[in-house]
C-alpha positions in Angstrom: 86.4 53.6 61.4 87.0 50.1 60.6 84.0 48.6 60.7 82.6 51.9 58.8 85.0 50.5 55.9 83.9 46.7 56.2 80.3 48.1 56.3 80.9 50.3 52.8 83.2 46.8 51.3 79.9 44.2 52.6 77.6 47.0 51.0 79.5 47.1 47.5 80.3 43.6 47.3 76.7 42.3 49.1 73.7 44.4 48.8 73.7 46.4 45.6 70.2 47.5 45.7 71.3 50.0 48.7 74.8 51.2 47.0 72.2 51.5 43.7 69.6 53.8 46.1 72.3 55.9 47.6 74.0 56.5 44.3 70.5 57.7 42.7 69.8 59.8 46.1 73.2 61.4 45.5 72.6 62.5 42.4 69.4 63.9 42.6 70.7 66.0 46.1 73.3 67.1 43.4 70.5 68.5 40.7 68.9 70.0 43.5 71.3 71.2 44.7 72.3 73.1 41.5 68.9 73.9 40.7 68.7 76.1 43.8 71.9 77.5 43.8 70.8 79.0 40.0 67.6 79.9 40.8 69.0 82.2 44.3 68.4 85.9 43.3 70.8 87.9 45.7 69.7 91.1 43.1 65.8 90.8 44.2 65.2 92.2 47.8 61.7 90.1 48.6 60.9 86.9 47.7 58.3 84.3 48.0 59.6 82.0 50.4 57.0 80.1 51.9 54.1 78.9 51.8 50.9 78.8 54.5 47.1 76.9 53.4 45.9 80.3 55.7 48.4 82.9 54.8 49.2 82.1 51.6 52.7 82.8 49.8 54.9 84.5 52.4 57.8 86.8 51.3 61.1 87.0 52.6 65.0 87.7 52.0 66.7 85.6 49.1 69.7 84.1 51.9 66.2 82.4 53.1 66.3 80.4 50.1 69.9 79.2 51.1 67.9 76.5 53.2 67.7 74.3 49.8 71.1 73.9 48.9 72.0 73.3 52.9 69.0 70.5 52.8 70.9 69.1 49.6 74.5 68.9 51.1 72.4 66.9 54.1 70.2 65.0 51.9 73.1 64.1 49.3 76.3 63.9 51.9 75.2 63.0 55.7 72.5 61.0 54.5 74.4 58.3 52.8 76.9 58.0 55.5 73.7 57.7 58.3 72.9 54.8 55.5 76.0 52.8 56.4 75.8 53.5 59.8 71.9 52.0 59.5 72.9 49.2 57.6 75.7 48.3 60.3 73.3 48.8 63.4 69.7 47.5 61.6 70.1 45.8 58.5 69.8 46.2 55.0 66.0 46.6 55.3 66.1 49.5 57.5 68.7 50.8 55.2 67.1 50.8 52.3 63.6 52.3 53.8 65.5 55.2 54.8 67.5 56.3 51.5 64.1 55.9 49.9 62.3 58.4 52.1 65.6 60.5 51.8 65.0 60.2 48.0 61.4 61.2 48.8 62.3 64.1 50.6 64.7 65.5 47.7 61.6 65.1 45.6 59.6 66.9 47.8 61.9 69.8 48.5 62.2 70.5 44.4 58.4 70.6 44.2 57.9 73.1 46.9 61.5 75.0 45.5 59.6 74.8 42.2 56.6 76.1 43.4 58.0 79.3 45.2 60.0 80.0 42.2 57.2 80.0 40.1 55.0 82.3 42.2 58.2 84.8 42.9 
């Protein structure tokens, strides 16, 4: 736990660009993570919840949707702290490569949430 804490004090004081990268992947976990918590519908009994290039939409139950929000606590929580952990074993380059294909992979997971929710 110590050298978690040097790692987060070298990180503030050092290497801004990563704290500035994990900040901005927090907060967009956070809107996505609000975004699918407003848009669950526990009323509606099927939903679109997937999607297939052969099958097309599929439907499914609304706790299916709970994957978002789960993928946003990961994304927004778990994911910063695997950043420290990267920058203490591989370096501030590896670091940063992976909170931007985090951030990547928030964007991506609002598109496709967008994109069931506008087909449901």
């Amino acid at each position: 736990m110590k050298t978690f804490k040097e790692d987060i004090i070298q990180i503030y004081s050092n290497e801004r660009s990563i704290l500035a990268i994990a900040i901005i992947n927090c907060i967009l976990s956070l809107m996505l993570f609000i975004f699918s918590i407003v848009n669950l519908n526990p009323n509606s009994t099927v939903i679109k919840t997937g999607y297939g290039d052969i099958g097309g939409y599929r439907d499914g139950a609304w706790f299916d949707m709970l994957a978002f929000p789960i993928l946003a606590v990961i994304f927004g929580i778990l994911h910063a702290l695997l950043a420290v952990r990267i920058f203490h074993k591989r370096g501030s380059g590896m670091a940063k490569f992976f909170l931007i294909t985090t951030t990547m992979l928030i964007f991506g997971a609002g598109i496709v949430l967008i994109r069931l929710l506008g087909e449901g």
